[in-house]
N, C-alpha and C positions, 0 to 999 in steps of 0.2 A: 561555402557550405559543401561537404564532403555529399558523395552522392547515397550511404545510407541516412543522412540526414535528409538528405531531399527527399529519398524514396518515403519514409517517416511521414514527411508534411505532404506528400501526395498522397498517402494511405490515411491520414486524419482528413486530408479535403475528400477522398471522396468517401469516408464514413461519414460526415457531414451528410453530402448525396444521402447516400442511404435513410438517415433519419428526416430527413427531408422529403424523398421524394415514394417512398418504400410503404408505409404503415396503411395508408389508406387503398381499397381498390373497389371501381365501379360495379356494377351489378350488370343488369341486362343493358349492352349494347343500346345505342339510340334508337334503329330501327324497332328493334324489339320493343323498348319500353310507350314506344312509339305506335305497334300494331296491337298490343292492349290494350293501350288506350280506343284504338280506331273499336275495336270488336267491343269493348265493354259501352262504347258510345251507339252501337247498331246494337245492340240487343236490348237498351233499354222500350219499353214500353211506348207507345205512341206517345199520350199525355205528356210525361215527364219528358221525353224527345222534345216535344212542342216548349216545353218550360226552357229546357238547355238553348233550344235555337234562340228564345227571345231573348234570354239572359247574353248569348251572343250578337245579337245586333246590338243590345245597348250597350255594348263595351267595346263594341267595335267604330263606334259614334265618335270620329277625327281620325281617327285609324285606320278607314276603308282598304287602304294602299297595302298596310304592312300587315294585319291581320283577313285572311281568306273570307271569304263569304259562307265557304260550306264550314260545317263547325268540325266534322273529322274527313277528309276525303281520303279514301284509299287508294285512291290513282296516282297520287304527288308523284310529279318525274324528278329526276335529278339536279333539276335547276329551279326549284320554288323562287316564285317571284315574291308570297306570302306565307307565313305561318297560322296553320289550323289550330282546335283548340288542342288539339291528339298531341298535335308536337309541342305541347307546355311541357307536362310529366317528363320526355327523353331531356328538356333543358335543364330542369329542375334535377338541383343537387349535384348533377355533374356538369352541368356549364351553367351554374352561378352557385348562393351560398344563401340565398333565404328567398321567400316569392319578391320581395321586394326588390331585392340583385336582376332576380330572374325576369320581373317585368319591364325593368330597366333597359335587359340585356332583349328583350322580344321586341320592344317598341322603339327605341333608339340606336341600337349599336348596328354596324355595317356588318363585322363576323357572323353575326350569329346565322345569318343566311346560308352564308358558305358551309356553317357549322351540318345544315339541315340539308343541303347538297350533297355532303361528302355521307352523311347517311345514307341519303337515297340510294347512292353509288353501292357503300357498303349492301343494304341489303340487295341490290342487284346480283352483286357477285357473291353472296351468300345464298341465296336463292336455288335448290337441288343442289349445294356441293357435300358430297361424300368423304373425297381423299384431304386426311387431316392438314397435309400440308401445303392446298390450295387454300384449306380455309387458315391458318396460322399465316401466309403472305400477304392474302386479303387484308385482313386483322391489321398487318403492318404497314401497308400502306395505307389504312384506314387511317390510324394512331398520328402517322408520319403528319397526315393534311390535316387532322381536327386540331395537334398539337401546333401547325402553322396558322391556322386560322383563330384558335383559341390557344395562349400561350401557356393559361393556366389550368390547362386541361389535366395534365398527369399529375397537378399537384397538391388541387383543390378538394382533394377527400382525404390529402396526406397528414392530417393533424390529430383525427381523431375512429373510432370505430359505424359512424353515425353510418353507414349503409348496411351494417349488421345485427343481427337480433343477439341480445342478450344470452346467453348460455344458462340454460337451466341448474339449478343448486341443488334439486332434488327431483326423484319421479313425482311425487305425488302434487308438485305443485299445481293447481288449476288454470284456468284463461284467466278469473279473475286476481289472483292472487299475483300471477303473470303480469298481469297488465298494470297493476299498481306497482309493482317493481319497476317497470320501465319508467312508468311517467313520475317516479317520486322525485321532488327537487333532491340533487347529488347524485344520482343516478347516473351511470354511464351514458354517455351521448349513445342513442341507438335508433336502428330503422322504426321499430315499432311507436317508440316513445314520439319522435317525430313527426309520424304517421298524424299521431292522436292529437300533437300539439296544434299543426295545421289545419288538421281537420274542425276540431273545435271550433279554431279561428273563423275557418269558413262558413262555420254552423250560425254559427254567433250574427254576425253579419248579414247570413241570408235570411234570418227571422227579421230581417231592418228592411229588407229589399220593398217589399209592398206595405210596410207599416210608418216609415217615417216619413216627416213631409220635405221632400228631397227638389232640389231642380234638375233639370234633363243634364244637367253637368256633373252634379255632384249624385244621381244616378247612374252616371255611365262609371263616372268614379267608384261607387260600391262595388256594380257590375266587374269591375274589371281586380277590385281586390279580393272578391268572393272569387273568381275562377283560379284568379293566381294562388292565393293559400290552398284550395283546394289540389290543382295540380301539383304545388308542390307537396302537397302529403301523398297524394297518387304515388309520387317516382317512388315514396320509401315504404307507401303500402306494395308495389309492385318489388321491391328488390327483396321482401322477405319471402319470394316463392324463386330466387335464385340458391339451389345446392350450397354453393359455397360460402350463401349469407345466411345459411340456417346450421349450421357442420359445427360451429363455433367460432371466437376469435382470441381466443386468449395465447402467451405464450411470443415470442420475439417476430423480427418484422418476417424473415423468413418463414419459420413456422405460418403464421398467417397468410403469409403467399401461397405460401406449396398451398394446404389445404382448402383454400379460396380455390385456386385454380385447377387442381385433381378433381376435387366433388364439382366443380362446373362441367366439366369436361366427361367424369365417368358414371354421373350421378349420385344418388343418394338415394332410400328407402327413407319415406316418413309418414308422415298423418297429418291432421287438421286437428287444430283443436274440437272440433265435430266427429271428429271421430271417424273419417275420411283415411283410404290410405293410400299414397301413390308415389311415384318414383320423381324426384325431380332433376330437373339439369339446369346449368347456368347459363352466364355472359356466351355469348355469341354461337351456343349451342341449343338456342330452343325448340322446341315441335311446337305443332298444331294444340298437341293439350296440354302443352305446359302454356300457351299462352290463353287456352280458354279457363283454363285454373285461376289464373289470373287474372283474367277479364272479369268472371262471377263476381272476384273481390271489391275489384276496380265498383262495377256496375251497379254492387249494393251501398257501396262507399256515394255513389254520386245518386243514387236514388235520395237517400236521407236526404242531401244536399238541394235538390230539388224540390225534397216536400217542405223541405225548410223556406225556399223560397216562395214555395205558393200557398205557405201560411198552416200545412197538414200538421206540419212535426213543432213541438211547441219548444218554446226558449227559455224555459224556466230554470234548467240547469247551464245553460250558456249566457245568464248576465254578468258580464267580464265586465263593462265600464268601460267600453275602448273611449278613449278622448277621441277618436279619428275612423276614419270608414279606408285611411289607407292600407294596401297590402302589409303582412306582417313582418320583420323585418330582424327574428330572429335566426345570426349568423350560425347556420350547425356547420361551420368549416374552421368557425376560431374557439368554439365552446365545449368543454371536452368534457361535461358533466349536465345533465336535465338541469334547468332552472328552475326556481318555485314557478308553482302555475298558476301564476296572478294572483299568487297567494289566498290560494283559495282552500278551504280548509280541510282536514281527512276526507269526512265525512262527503265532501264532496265533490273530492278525487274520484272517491266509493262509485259516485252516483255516474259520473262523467264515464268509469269504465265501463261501467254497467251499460249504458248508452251506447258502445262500440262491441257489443257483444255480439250483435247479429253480424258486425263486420271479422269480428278476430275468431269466428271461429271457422270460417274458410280458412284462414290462416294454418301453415304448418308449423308444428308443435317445434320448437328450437333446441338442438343437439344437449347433452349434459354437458356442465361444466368439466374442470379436467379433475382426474380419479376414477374409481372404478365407473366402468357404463360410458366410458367418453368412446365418439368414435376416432378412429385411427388415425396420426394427422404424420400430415408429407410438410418436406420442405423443403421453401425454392431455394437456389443457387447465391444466398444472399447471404453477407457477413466476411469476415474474417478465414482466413483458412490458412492453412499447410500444407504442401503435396510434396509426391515426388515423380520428377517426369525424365523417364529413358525413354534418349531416340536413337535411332541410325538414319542416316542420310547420305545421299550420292551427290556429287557436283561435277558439273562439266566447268573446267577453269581453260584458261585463255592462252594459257602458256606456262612459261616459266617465269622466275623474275629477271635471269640474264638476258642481254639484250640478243642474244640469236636466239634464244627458247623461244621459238611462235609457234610450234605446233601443240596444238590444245590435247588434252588428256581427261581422266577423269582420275577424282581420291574422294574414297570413300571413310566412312566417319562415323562413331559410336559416341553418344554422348551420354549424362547422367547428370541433374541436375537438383537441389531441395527450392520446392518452390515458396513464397509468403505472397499472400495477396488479398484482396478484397475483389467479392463476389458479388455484381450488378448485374448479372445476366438476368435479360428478361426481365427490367423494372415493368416496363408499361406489356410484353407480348414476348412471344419466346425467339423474335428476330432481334430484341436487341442485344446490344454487345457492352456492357458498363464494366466489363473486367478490367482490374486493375491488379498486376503482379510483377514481383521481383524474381528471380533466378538467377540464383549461384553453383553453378556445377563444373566438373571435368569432362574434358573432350580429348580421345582417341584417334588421332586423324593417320589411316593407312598411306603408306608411299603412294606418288601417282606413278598414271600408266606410260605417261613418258619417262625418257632417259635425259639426263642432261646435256648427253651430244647425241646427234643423228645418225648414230652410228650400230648396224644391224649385226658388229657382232660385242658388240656392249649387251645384248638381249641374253647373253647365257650368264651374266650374273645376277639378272633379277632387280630385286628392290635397292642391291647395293649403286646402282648409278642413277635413282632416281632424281629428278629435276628437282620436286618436293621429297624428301626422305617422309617417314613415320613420323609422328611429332604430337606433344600433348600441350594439352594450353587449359587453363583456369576458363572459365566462361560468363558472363552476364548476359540477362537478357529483361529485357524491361516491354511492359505493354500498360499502353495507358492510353485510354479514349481521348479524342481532338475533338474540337467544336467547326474548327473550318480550317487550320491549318495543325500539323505532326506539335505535338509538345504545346499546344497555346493553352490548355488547360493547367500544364504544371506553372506556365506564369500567373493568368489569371485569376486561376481557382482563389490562391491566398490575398489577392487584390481585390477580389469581387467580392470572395466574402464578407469584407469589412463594408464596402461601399453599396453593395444592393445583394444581398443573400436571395431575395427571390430570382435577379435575372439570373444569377449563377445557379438555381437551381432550373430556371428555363435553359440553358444553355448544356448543364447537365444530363437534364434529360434529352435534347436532341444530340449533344456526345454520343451518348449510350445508346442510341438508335441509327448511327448513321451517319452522324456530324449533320453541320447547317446544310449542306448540299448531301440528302441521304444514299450516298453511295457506296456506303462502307454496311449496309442493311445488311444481313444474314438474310438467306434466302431457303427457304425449304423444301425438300424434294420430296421424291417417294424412296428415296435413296442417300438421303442424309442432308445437309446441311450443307450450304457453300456460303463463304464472305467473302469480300475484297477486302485486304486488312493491310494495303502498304501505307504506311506510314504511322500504323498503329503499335506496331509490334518491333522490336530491333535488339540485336542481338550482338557482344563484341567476344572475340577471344583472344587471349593474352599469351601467342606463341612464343618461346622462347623464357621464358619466365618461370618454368618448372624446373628439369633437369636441365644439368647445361649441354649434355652432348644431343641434346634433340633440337639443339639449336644451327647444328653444322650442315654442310650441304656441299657437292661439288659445283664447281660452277669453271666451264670455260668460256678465254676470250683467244686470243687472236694468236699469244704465243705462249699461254701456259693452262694449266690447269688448276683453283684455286680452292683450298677448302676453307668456305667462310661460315662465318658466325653470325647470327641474325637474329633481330628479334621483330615482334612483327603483330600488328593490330588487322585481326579478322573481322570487316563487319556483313553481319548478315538481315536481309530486308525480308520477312515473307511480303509475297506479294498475295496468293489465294490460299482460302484456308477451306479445308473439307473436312470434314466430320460425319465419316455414316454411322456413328450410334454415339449413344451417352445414355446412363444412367447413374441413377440418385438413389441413394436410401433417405433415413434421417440426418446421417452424420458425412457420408460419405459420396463422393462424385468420380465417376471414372467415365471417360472419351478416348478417342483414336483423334490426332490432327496432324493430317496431312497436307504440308503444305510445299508450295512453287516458291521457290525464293530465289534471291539474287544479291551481288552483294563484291566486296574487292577487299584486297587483304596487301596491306601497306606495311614496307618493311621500314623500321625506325632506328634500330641501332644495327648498325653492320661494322664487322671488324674482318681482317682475313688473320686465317690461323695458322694459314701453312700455304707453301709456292711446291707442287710437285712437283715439274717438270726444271724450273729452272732453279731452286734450290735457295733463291733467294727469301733474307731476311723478312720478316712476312714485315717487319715493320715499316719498312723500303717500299714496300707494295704500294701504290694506289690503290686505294677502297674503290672497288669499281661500285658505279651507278647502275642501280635494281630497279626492277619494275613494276610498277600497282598489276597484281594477277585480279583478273572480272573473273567472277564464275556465276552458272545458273545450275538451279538442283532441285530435289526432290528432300523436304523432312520429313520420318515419320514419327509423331511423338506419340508413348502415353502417357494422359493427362488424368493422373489421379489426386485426389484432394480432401481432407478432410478438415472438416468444416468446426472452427470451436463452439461448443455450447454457451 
């Protein structure tokens, strides 16, 4: 296989990635979704308090161990021995795919602990930080431990739009006109829609709580599938007061990145459907009132739920017909459209929305579709692209290649390259590295600063006795993320895919973060950007192969002086890669990388052209033995790119 055919099948595997791993993105951070929850469970009313605790002991009846005694505590250290009820909602949705996953995943699996560990951690070190690029490495070694403890972390929101609100079609739409859009069977899988579907569930169920004639088993049973639907409609009632799940989502995976991640980060201006208006912010950037915004919702959301249990709130519009009092067990990670709603008829969809009306109209009002009135949308570093990258570079080499040349020098170097590649940067956070690119360009390389003989009055002719003359060379240079070793992706990738597409896109995504051992992670400063990228990146040049006279060189030995012909394979390693800025439009990408690299340059075909001194036959000559030149240097590239539509 030729190597643009390879490049080809590594540019289709990792657009694979891309629609794999790319389309979906989480909302509010665990902790966050997490201290909504704690605040909207303290500010309910004493009574309804008193209902929530006893609805938790009975569901915590065999469980004592693995679920907390307190039902939200806001003290959890870093090491929970148990999960409260606070920490359902952060599980929900982003570590499992319906309440039934989720209580699965609370009451049985070993991760999940760890999972609520490495939050605590996070909010620890989120906790007063200001400088954006404490909280972006935080972020990343956040991402790096929940993705080792939970495998299907970056992937399980990747199929469809379900933590985002619908995009409005018109101004004059209303909540309830709103609200029927989301929940109509065919509908786009979305936050709100979900919200409603769960909630229902939970409604439905809690009017059974003190009405049916139950045993203390199949009580703790109801108990524990009324909290579980309930929290998980919480996660998707809570992720429609994050900026970037209310901004829109229409439009490629990119597109949706950028503007996900821009409106979290720089805000947004909106309103409630009440007619409220305030600014919001997202994932891993919240305040004190964006989380008490949230909490209102949360608080009136589980009041209902509450009077539903102690018989206040009546079930006339919630008789569903469940055969079962189990948790509900509709997957929103594989369903990319609303289901019928237990087929239940217009008319009372109508009533059911009307029902969530005191809840959605906390809610903020959802950006307009795309056309006039949309707001302005960014996009991430994702997809296909074109660039072109000029650099100059210095290197200290080791010598010459004859075997007396040992005094080291330095040749400096102008390069120009057209770049193709695919754009992964920042699937899960802006530390990772999923770039995948090819480079074909010409290289310039100046005489070095030695002489071929050691001789001090060889120094008045200049470049004409250099060890290295001037010389041009064609160039490649390949970058492509590893999972634990240089290249096991280009084998893998096309093997895995057929045999398990999901570990390959676990595998994927810890590539593009760092590899299995995350040491190749981007790191962010106040002052740019640094990776360790060797064995990521590699680079050859093809000396001798352009003109033929920039293949000649002097070279002495012992009794003459010899002009040969050479040809010669340059490869080059970076080893650190620095970056103090980058910017993005819609279309276009432009950076500075400066990198440390290293690397030796093997000469492959050598012929002598000519015998100075002793006149003889060059053919007669012995080919004298050359030597591999080490060099270490400095690259400076710029890296511009534009990205196809």
């Amino acid at each position: 296989m030729s190597p643009l055919s390879r490049f080809v099948q590594v540019l289709c595997t990792a657009q694979t990635f891309l629609f794999l791993i790319v389309p979906g993105a989480h909302a509010w951070v665990y902790p966050e979704h997490r201290d909504i929850a704690v605040l909207a469970i303290q500010e309910l009313d004493p009574d309804r308090r008193a209902v929530l605790e006893q609805l938790w002991r009975t569901a915590r009846t065999g469980y004592e161990s693995r679920l907390c005694e307190i039902v939200a505590d806001p003290a959890q250290g870093t090491s929970p021995h148990c999960l409260d009820y606070a920490s359902w909602p952060a599980i929900a949705g982003d570590h499992s795919c319906s309440s039934a996953d989720m209580l699965r995943n609370i009451l049985d699996s070993e991760w999940i602990l760890d999972v609520a560990g490495v939050a605590a951690e996070l909010k620890e070190n989120l906790a007063g930080v200001t400088e954006r690029h404490v909280r972006i490495n935080d972020l990343r070694t956040s991402d790096i431990q929940l993705q080792r403890a939970d495998p299907e972390y970056a992937t399980r929101a990747g199929s469809n739009n379900a933590h985002f609100l619908i995009a409005r079609h018109d101004v004059v739409v209303d909540e309830h006109e709103y609200a029927n859009n989301c929940l109509r069977a065919g509908s786009e899988m979305n936050g709100l829609g979900i919200y409603s579907w769960y909630h229902i569930t939970a409604m439905y169920k809690a009017s059974l709580f003190n009405k049916a004639s139950l045993s203390e088993e199949e009580r703790s049973q109801l108990a524990l599938s009324i909290l579980a639907d309930e929290a998980f409609a919480l996660h998707f009632l809570e992720d429609t007061f994050a900026a970037g799940h209310v901004a829109g989502t229409w439009g490629d995976a990119s597109l949706r990145k950028g503007t996900h991640d821009y409106y979290n980060e720089n805000g947004i201006e909106e309103s409630t459907w009440g007619g409220e208006s305030m600014i919001l912010l997202g994932d891993a950037y919240m305040r004190p009132e964006d989380a008490e915004r949230a909490a209102r919702s949360v608080r009136r959301s589980l009041e209902h739920l509450l009077d539903a249990v102690s018989g206040k709130e009546g079930a006339r519009l919630l008789d569903l017909g469940y055969p079962s009092h189990l948790p509900e067990g509709l997957n929103v990670c594989a369903v990319n459209t609303m289901p019928d709603f237990r087929n239940i008829a217009e008319r009372d969809v109508t009533l059911i929305t009307q029902s969530l009306t005191d809840v959605m109209s906390t809610t903020p009002v959802p950006g307009l579709a795309s056309g006039k009135g949309e707001l302005p949308r960014f996009r991430a570093e994702l997809g296909p692209f074109i660039g072109v990258v000029p650099a100059v570079g210095s290197n200290v080499i080791s010598g010459g290649y004859g075997e007396g040349q040992k005094n080291a020098g330095i040749v400096n170097t102008i390069e120009a390259a057209v770049r193709l590649g695919l754009g992964l940067d920042g699937v899960m956070n802006e530390s990772g590295d999923g770039l995948v690119f090819l480079d074909i360009g010409y290289r310039q390389d100046a005489s070095s600063s030695t002489s071929f003989v050691d001789f001090e009055e060889l120094d008045q002719f200049g470049s004409l006795t250099s060890a290295i003359p001037a010389r041009t060379a064609m160039t490649a240079r390949l970058r492509l993320p590893f999972w634990l070793i240089p290249g096991d992706m280009l084998i893998l990738g096309p093997i895995m895919y057929f045999i398990s597409p999901k570990a390959l896109t676990n595998m994927a995504v810890q590539a593009g973060n760092g590899g299995l051992i995350p040491w190749q992670s981007g790191i962010a400063t106040s002052i740019g950007r640094f990776q360790f990228v060797l064995g990521r990146e590699v680079s050859v040049a093809f000396f001798g192969h352009t003109r033929r006279q920039d293949d000649r060189f002097f070279l002495a030995t012992e009794d003459d002086i010899l002009i040969i012909g050479m040809q010669s394979l340059y490869f080059d390693f970076p080893i650190l890669e620095y970056r103090p800025f980058r910017t993005f439009s819609l279309t276009q990408s432009s950076s500075l990388a400066i990198q440390l690299t290293a690397g030796f340059d093997i000469p492959t075909h050598v012929q002598v052209i000519s015998s100075e001194f002793q006149g003889r036959d060059p053919s007669t000559v012995p080919v004298p033995e050359l030597n591999t030149i080490w060099h270490f240097g400095v690259r400076v590239a710029f890296d511009w790119r534009s990205y196809f539509q």
